[in-house]
VOTORKOL-689116 format. One record per residue: residue number from 1; residue in one letter; chain; x, y, z of N, C-alpha, C in turn. Coordinates in Angstrom, 2 decimals, padded with zeros to 5 digits. Example, Ala and Ser with C-alpha at 12.3 -4.5 7.8 and 13.67 -1.06 7.14 Angstrom:
BEGIN
seq_type_mol_n.x_n.y_n.z_ca.x_ca.y_ca.z_c.x_c.y_c.z
1_A_A_013.19_-005.69_007.80_012.30_-004.50_007.80_013.20_-003.30_007.80
2_S_A_012.85_-002.25_007.08_013.67_-001.06_007.14_012.90_000.03_007.87
END
This chain:
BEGIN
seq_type_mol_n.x_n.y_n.z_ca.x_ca.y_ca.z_c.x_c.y_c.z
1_X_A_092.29_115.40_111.47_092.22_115.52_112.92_093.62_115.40_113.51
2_X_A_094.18_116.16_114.43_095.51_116.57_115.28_095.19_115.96_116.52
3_X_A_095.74_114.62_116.60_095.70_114.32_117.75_096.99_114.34_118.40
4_X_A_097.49_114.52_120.24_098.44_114.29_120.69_098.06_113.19_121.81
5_X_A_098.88_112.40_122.13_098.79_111.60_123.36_100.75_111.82_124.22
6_X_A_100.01_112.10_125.35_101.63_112.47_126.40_101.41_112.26_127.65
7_X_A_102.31_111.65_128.23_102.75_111.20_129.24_101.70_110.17_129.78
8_X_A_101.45_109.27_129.52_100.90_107.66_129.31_101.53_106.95_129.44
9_X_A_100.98_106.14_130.48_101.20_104.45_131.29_100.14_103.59_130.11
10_X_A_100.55_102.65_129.68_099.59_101.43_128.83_100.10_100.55_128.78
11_X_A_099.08_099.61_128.94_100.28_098.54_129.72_098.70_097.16_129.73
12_X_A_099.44_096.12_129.14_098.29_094.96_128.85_096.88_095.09_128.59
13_X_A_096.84_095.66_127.48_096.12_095.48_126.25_095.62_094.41_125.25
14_X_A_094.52_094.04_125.56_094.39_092.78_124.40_094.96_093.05_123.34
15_X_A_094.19_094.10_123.03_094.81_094.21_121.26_096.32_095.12_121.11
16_X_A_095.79_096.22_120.27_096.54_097.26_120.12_096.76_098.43_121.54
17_X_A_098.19_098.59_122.06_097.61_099.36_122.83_097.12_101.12_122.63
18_X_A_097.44_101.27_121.41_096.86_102.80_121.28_096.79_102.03_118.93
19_X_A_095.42_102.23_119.09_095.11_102.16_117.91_094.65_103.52_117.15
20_X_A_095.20_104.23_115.83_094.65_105.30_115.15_094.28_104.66_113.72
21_X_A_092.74_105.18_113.17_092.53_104.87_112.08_091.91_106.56_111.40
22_X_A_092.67_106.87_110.28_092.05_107.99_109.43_091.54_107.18_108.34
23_X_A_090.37_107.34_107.90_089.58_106.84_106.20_088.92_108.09_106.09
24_X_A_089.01_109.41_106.81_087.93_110.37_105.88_089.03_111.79_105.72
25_X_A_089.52_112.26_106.48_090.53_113.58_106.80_092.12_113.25_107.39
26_X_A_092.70_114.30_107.09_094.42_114.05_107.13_094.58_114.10_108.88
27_X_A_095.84_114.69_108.82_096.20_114.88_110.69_097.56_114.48_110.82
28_X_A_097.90_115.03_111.66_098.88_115.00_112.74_099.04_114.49_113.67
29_X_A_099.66_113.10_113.98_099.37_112.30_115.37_100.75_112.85_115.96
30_X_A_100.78_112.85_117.44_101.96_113.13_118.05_102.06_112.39_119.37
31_X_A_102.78_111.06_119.25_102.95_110.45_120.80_104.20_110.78_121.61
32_X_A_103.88_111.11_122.46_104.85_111.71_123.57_104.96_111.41_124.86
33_X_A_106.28_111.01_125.34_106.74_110.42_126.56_105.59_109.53_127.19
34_X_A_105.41_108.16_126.16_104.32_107.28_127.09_105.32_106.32_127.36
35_X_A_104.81_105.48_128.09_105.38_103.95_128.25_104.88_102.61_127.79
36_X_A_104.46_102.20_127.06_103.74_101.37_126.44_104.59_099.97_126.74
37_X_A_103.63_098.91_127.52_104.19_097.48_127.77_102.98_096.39_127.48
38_X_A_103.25_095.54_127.02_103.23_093.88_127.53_101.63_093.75_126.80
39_X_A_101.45_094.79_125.33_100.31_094.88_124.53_100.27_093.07_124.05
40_X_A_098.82_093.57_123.76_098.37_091.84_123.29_098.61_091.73_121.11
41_X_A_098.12_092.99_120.54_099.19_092.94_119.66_100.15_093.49_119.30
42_X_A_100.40_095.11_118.57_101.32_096.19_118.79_100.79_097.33_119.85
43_X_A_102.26_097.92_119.24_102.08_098.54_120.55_101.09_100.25_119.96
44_X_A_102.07_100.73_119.20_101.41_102.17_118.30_100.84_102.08_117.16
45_X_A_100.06_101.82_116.71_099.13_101.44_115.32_098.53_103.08_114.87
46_X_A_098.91_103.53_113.38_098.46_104.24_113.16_098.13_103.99_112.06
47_X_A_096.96_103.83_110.97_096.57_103.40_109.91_095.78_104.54_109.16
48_X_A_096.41_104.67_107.85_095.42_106.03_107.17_095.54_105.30_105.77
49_X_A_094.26_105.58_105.32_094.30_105.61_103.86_093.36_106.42_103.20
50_X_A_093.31_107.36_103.50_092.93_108.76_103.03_094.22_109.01_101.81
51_X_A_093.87_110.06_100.56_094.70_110.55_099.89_095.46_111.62_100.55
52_X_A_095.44_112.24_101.28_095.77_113.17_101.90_097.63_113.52_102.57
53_X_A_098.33_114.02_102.72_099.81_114.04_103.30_099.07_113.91_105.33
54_X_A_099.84_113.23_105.46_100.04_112.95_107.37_101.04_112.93_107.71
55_X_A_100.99_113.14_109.06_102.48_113.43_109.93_102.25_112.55_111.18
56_X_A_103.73_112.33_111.44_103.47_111.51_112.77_104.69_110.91_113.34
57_X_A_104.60_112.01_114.93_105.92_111.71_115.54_106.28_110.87_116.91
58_X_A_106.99_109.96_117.26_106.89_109.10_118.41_108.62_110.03_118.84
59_X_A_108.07_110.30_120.14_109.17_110.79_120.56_109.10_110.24_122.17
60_X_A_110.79_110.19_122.56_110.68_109.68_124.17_109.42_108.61_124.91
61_X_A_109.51_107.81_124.34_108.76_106.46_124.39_109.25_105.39_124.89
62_X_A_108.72_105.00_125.57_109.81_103.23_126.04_108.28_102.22_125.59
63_X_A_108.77_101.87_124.93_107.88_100.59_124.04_108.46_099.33_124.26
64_X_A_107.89_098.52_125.22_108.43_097.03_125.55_107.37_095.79_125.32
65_X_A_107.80_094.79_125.32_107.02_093.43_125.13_105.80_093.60_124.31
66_X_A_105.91_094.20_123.42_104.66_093.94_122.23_104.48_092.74_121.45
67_X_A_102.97_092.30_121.55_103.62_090.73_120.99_103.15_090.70_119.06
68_X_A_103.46_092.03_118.80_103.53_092.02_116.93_104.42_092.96_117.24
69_X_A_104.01_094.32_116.91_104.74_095.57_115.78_104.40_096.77_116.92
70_X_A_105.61_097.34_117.47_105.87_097.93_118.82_105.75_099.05_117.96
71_X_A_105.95_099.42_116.93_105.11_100.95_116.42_105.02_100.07_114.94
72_X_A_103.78_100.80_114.40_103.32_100.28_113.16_102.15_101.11_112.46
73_X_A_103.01_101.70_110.66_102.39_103.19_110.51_102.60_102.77_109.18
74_X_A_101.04_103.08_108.33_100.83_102.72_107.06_099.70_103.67_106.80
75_X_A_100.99_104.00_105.76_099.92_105.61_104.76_100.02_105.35_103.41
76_X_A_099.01_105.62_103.18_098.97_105.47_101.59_099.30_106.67_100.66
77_X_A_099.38_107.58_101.25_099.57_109.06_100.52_100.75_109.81_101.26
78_X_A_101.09_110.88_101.05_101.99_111.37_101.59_102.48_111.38_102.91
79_X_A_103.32_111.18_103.34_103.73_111.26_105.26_105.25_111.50_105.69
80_X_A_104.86_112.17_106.75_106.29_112.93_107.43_106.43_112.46_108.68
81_X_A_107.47_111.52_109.15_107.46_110.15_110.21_108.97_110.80_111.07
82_X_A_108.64_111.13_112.08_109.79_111.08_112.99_109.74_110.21_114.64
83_X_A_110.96_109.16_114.59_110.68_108.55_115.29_112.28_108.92_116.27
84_X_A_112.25_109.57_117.56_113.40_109.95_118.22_113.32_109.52_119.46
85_X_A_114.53_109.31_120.19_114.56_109.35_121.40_113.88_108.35_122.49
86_X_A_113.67_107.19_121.38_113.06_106.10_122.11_113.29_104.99_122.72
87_X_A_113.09_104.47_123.57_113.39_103.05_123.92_112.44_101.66_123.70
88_X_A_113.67_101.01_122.32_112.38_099.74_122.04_112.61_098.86_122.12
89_X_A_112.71_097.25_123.01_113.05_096.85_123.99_112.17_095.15_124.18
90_X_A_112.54_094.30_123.62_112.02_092.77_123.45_110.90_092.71_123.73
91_X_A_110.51_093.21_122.04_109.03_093.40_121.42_109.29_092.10_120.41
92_X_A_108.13_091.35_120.05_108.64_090.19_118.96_109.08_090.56_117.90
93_X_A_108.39_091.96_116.83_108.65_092.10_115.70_109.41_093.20_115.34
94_X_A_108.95_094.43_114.28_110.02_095.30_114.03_109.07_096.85_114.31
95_X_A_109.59_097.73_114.20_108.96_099.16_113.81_108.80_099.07_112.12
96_X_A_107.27_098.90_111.75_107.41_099.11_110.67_106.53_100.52_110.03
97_X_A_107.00_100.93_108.95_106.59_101.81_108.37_106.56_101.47_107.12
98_X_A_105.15_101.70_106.34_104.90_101.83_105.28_104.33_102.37_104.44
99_X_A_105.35_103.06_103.50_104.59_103.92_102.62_104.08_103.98_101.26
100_X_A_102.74_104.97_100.96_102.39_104.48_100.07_102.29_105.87_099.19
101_X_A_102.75_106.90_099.14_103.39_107.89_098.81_104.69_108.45_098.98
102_X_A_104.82_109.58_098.27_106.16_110.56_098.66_106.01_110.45_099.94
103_X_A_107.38_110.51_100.58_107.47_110.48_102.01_108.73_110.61_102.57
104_X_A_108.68_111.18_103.71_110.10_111.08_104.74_109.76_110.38_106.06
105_X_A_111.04_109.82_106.50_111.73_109.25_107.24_112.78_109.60_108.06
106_X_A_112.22_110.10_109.53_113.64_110.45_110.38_113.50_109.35_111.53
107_X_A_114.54_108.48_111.51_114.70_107.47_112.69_116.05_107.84_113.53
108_X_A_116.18_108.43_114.45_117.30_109.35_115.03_117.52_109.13_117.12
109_X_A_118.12_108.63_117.25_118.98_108.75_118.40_117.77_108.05_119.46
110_X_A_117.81_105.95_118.94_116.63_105.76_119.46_117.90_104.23_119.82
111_X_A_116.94_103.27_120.96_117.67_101.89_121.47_116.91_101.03_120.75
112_X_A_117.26_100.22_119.76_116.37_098.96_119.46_116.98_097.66_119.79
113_X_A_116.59_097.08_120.62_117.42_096.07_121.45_116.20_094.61_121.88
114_X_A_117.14_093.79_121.51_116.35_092.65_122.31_114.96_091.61_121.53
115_X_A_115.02_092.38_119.82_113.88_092.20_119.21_114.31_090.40_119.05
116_X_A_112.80_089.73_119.10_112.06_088.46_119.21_112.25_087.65_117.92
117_X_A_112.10_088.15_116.99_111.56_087.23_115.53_112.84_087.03_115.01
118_X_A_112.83_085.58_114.88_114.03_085.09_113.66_113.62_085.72_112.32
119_X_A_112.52_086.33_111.58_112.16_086.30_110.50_112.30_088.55_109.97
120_X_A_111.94_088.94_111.33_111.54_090.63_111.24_112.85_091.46_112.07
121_X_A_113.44_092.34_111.13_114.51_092.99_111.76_114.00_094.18_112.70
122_X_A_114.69_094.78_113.04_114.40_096.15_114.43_113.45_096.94_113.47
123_X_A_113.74_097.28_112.64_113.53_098.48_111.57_112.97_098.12_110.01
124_X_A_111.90_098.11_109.74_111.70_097.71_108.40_111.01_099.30_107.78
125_X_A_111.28_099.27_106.42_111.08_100.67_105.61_110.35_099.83_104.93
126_X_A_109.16_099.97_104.25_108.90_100.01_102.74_108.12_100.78_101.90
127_X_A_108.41_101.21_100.84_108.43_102.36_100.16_108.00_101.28_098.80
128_X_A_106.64_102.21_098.12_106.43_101.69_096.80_107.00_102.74_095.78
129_X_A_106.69_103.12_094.59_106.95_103.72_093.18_107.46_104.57_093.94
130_X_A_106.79_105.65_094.87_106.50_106.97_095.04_108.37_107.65_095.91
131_X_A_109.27_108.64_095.53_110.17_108.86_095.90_109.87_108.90_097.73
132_X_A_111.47_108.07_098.27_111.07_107.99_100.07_112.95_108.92_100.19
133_X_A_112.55_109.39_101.38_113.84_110.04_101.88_113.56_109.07_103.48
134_X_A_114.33_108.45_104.19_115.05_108.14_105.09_116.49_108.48_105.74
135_X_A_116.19_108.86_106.72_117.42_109.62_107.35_117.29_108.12_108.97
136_X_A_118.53_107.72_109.12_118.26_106.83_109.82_120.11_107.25_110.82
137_X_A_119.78_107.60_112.09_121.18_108.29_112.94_121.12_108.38_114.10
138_X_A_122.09_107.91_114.63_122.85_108.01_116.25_121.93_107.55_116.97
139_X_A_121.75_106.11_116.34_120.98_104.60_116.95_121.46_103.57_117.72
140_X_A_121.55_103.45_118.21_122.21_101.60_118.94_121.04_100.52_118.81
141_X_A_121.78_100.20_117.88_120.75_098.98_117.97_121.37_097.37_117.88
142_X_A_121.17_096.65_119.00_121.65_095.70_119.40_121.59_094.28_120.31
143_X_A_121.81_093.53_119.68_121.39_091.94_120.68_119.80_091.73_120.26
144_X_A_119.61_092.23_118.77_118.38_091.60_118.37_118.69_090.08_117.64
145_X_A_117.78_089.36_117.69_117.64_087.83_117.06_117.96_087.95_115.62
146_X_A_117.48_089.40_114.56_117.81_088.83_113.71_117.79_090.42_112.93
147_X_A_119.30_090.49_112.78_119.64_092.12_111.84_119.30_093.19_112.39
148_X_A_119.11_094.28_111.85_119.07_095.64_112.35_117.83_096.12_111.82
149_X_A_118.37_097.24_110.42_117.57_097.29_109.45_116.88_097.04_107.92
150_X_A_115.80_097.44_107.36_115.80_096.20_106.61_114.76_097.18_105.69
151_X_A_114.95_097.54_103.80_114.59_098.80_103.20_114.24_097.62_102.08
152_X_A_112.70_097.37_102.52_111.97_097.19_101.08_111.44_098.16_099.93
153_X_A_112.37_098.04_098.70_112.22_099.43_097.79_111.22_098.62_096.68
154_X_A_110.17_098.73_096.71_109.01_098.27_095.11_109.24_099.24_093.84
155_X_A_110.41_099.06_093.23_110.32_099.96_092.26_110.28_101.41_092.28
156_X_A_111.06_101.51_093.63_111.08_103.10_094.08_111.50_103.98_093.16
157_X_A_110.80_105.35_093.00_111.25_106.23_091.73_112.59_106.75_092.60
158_X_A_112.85_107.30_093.56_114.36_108.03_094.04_113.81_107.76_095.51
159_X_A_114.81_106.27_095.94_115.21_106.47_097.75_116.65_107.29_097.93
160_X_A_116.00_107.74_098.75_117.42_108.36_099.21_117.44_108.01_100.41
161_X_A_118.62_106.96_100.75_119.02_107.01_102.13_120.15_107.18_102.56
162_X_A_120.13_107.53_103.66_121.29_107.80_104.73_121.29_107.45_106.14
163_X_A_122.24_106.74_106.51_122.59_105.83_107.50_123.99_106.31_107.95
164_X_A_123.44_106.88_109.22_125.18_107.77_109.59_124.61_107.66_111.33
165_X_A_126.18_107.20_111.61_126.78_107.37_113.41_125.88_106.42_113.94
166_X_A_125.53_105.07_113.70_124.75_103.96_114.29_125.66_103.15_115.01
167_X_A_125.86_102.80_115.91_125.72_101.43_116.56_125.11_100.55_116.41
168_X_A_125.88_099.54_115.81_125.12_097.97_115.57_125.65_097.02_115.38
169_X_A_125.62_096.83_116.49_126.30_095.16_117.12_125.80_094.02_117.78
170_X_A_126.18_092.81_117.46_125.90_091.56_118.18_124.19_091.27_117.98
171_X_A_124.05_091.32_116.68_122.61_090.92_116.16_122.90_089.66_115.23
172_X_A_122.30_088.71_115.49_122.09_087.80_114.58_121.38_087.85_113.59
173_X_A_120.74_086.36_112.66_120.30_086.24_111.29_119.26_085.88_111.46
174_X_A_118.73_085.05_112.81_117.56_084.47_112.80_117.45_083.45_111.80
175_X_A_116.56_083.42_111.17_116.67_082.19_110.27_116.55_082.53_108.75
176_X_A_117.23_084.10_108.40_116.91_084.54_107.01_118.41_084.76_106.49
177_X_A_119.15_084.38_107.15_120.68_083.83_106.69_121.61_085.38_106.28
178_X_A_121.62_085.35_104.45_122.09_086.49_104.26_120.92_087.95_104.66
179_X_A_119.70_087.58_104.43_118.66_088.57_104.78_118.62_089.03_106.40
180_X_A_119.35_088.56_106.91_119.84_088.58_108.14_120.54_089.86_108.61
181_X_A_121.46_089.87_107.61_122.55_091.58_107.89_121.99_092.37_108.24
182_X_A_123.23_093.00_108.93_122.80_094.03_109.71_122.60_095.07_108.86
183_X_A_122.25_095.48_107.60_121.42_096.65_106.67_121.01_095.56_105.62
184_X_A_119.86_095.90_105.34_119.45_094.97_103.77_119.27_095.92_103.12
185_X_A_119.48_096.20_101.91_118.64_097.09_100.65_117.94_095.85_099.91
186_X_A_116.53_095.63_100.07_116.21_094.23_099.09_115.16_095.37_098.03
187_X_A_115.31_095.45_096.88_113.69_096.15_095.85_113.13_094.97_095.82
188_X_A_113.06_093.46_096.25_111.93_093.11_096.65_111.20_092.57_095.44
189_X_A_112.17_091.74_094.59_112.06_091.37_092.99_111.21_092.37_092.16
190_X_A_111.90_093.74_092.19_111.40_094.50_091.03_112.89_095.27_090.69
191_X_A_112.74_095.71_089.19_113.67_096.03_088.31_114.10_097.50_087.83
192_X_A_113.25_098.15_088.64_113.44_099.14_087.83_113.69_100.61_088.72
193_X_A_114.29_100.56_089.89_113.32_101.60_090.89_115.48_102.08_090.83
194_X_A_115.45_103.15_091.86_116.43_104.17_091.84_116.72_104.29_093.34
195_X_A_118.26_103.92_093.67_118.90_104.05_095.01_119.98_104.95_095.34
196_X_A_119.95_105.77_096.37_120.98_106.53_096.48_121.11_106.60_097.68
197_X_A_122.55_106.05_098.29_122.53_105.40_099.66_124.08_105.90_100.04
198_X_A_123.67_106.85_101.40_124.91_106.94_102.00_125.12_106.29_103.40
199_X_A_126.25_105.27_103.65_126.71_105.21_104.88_127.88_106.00_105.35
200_X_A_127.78_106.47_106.51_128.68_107.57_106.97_129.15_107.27_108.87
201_X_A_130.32_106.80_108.88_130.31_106.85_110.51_130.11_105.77_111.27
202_X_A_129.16_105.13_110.44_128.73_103.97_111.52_129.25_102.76_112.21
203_X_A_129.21_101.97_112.96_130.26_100.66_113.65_129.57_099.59_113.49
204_X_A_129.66_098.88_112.47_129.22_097.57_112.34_130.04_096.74_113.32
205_X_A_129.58_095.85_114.50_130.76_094.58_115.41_129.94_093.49_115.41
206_X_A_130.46_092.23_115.51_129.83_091.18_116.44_128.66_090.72_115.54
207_X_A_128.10_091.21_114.38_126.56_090.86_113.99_126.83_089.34_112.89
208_X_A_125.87_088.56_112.98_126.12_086.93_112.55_126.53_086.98_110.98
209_X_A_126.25_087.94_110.22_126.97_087.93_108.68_127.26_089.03_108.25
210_X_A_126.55_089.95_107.36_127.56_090.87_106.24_126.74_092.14_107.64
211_X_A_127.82_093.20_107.33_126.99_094.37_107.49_126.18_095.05_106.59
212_X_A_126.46_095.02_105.22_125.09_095.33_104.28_125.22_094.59_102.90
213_X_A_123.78_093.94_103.00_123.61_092.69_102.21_122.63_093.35_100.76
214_X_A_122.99_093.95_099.76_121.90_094.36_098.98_121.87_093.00_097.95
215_X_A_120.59_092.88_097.74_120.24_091.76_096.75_118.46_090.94_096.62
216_X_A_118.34_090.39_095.81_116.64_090.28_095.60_116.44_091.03_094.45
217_X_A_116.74_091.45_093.32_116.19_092.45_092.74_117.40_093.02_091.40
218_X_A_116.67_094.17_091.15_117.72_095.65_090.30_117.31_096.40_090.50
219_X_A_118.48_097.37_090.20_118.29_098.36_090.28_118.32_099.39_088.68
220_X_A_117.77_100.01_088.12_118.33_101.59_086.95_119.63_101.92_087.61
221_X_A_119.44_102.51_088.55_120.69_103.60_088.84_121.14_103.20_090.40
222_X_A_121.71_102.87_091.42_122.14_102.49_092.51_123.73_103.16_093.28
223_X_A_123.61_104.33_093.41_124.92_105.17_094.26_125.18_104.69_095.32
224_X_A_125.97_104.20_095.54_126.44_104.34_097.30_127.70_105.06_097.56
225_X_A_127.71_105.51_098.70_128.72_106.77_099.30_128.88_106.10_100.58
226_X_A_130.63_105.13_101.10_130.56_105.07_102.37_131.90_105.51_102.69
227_X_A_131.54_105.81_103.74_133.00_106.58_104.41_133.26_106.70_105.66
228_X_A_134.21_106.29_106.43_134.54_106.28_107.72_134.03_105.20_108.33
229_X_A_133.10_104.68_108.19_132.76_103.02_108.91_133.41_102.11_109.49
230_X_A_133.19_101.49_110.51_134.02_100.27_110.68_133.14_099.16_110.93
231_X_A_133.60_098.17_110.62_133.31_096.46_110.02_133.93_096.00_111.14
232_X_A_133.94_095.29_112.13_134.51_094.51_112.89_134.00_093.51_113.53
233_X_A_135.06_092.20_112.74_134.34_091.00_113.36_133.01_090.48_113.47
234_X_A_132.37_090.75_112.11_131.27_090.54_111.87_131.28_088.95_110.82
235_X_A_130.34_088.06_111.18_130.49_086.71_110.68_130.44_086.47_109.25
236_X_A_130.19_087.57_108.63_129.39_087.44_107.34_130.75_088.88_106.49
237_X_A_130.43_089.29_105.05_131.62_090.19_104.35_131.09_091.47_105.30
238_X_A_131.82_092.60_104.69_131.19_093.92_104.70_130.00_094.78_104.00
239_X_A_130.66_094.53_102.89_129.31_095.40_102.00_129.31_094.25_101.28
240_X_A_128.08_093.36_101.11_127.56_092.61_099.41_126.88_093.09_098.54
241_X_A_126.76_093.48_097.13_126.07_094.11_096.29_126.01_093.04_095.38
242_X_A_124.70_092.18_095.34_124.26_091.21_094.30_122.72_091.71_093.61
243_X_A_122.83_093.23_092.89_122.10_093.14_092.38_122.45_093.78_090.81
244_X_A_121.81_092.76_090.09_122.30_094.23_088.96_121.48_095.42_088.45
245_X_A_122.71_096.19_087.67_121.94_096.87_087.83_122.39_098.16_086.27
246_X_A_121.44_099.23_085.94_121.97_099.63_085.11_123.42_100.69_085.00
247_X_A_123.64_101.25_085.97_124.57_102.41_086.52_124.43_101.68_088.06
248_X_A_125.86_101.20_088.15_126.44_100.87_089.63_127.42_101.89_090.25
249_X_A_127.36_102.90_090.78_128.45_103.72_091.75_128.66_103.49_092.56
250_X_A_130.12_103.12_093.54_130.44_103.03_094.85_131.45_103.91_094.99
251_X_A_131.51_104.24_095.71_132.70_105.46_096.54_133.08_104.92_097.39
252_X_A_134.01_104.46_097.85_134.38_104.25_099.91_135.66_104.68_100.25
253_X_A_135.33_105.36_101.24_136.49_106.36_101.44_137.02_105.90_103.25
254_X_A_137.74_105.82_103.62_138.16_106.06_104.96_137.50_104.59_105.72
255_X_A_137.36_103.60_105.35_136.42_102.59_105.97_137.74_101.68_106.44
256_X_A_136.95_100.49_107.94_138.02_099.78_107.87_137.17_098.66_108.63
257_X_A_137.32_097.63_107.41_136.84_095.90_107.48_137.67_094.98_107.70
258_X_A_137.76_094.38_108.90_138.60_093.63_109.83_137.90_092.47_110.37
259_X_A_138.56_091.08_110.07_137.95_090.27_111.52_136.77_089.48_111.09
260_X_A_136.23_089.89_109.87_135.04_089.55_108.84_135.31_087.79_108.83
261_X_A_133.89_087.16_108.15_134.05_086.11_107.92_134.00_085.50_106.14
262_X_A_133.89_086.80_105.45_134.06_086.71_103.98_134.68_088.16_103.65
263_X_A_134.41_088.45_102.51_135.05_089.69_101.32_134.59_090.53_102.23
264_X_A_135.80_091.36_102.29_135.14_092.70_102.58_134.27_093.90_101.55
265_X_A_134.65_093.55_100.82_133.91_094.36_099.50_133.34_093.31_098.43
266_X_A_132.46_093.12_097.96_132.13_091.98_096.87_130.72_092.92_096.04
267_X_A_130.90_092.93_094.70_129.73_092.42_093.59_129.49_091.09_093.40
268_X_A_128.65_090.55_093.52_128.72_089.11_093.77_127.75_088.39_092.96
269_X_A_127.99_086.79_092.86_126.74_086.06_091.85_126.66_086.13_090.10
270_X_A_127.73_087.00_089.47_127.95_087.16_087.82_126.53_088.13_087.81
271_X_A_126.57_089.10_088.31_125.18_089.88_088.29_125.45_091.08_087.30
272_X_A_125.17_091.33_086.52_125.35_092.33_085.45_125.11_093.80_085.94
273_X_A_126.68_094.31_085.78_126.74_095.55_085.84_126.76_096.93_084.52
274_X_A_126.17_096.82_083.85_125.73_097.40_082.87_126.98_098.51_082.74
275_X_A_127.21_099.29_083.60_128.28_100.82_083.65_128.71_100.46_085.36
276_X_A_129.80_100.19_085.42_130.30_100.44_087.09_131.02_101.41_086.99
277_X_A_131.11_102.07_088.02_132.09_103.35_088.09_132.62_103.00_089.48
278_X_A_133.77_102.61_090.33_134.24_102.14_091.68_135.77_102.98_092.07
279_X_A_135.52_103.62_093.18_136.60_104.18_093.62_136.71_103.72_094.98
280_X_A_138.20_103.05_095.17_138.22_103.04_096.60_139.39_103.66_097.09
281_X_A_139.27_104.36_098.42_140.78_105.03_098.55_141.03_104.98_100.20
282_X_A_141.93_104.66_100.59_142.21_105.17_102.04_141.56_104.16_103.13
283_X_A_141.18_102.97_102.49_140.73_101.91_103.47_141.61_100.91_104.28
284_X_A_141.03_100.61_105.37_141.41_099.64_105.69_141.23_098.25_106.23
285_X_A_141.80_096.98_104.92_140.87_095.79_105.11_141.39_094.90_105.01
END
C-alpha cells in the first residue's frame, strides 16, 4: 500500500503522532511538508515486517518536542529511506532507523538541534548482517545533549558510509562519555562485519570529546577515506580507532585538527591490527 501524507498540522497526540504498520504487503510511505509537535510518544512511526523491499521518504518536515523518537522506521527486509530538508528540533531522543535487510540511507540537508537524552544521539543507524549504504550530507547538527551520529553495525556484510559537508558543533556526551562523539562507528560487540567509511568536508567545533570515536567491537576489513575536514576545539582527539581489526586502511588527506583535547589521530588500547596500511599527507595538526 502507497501511502502519502502532505501538508499536516499534528500536534499533541497521546501516542504516536502519525503511526504506520505493514505485516501483510510492501509500500511506499511519503511524508511531506507536515509539522508535527508536542506528540505523547514519537513523532513518525513506520513499522514493517513483511519480507518485502519498502520505501520511505520524510521530506520538509519540522518535527518538534516528541517525547521518544521524532521519526522512527524499522524494516525487516529491504528499504530505501530518504530523509531531506527537515527541521528536528528538542525532541528527547534520536531519528532512528533500523534495518533488517539490504538497504539505503540518504540523510541530506536536514537541522538536528536541541536533542534531550544524555543516552540517544540526533541520528542512530542500525544495520544487521545484511549490506547498508548510508549517505549522510549538508547537515547541521547542533547544541544536542549528547553527539551527533551514531552507526550500530551487527556484523554488517559491506557498510558503506559516507559523511560529507556536515556541520557539527557544540554537542555534548551526555552521560556516554567516549560514546558521546560526535560520529560513533560501534559493530556493537560483534567481530566479523565489513566497513568502508568516507569523511569528506565536514567541520567538527566545540563538541565535548573526539569527533569520531570507533570502538566496541572488530572489524574483517575497515577503510576509512578522510579528507579536507576540520577538527576544531573539540574536548575529546579527532579520529579514535580502538577496534581491531583484520585489514585496517586509513587515508587522510588535507585535514586540519587543532585546539583538541587529546591525539589527533590515535589507534588506541594495544588493539590488534592484523595488516595496517596508513597514509597521511598534507595535514594539519
Amino acid at each position: 500500500k502507497d501511502i502519502t501524507i502532505s501538508s499536516c498540522r499534528i500536534t499533541n497526540s497521546q501516542e504516536d503522532q502519525v503511526h504506520l504498520e505493514y505485516s501483510i504487503s510492501s509500500g511506499s510511505i511519503t511524508f511531506d511538508n507536515l509539522v508535527v509537535t508536542n506528540g505523547g510518544l514519537s513523532g513518525l512511526s513506520v513499522q514493517s515486517t513483511v519480507p518485502y523491499s519498502m520505501a520511505c521518504t520524510v521530506n520538509h518536515c519540522v518535527i518538534q518536542g516528541t517525547t521518544v523518537w521524532p521519526i522512527d522506521l524499522s524494516f525487516v527486509s529491504k528499504a530505501a529511506v530518504r530523509i531531506t530538508n527537515n527541521s528536528i528540533d528538542s525532541n528527547t531522543n534520536s531519528i532512528l532507523s533500523n534495518f533488517g535487510g539490504a538497504s539505503e540511507l540518504l540523510v541530506s540537508s536536514n537541522t538536528l538541534t536541541n536533542t534531550l537524552s544524555v543516552s540517544e544521539v540526533p541520528l542512530v543507524v542500525i544495520a544487521d548482517t545484511h549490506p547498508v549504504s548510508a549517505t549522510i550530507e549538508n547537515n547541521t547538527i547542533s547544541g544536542n545533549t549528547c553527539g551527533a551520529m551514531r552507526f550500530l553495525l551487527n556484523d554488517t556484510d559491506s557498510a558503506q558510509l559516507s559523511i560529507t559537508n556536515n556541520t557539527i558543533t557544540n554537542n555534548g556526551s551526555g552521560s556516554q562519555g567516549n560514546l558521546g562523539s560526535a560520529v560513533v562507528i560501534n559493530p556493537n560487540n560483534t567481530f566479523s562485519g565489513n566497513c568502508s567509511l568516507s569523511l569528506r568536508n565536514n567541520i567538527f567545533s566545540g563538541n565535548a570529546v573526539n569527533a569520531l570515536y570507533c570502538s566496541n567491537g572488530s572489524f574483517n576489513n575497515f577503510q576509512v577515506t578522510a579528507a579536507e575536514n576540520r577538527m576544531i576545539g573539540n574536548g575529546g582527539g579527532g579520529w579514535v580507532f580502538d577496534n581491531p581489526c583484520n585489514t585496517f586502511r586509513l587515508t587522510a588527506l588535507k585535514n586540519i585538527i587543532s585546539g583538541g583535547g587529546d591525539n589527533g589521530i590515535i589507534t588506541s588500547g594495544g588493539q590488534i591490527l592484523d595488516r595496517a596500511y596508513i597514509t597521511l599527507a598534507n595535514n594539519q595538526i
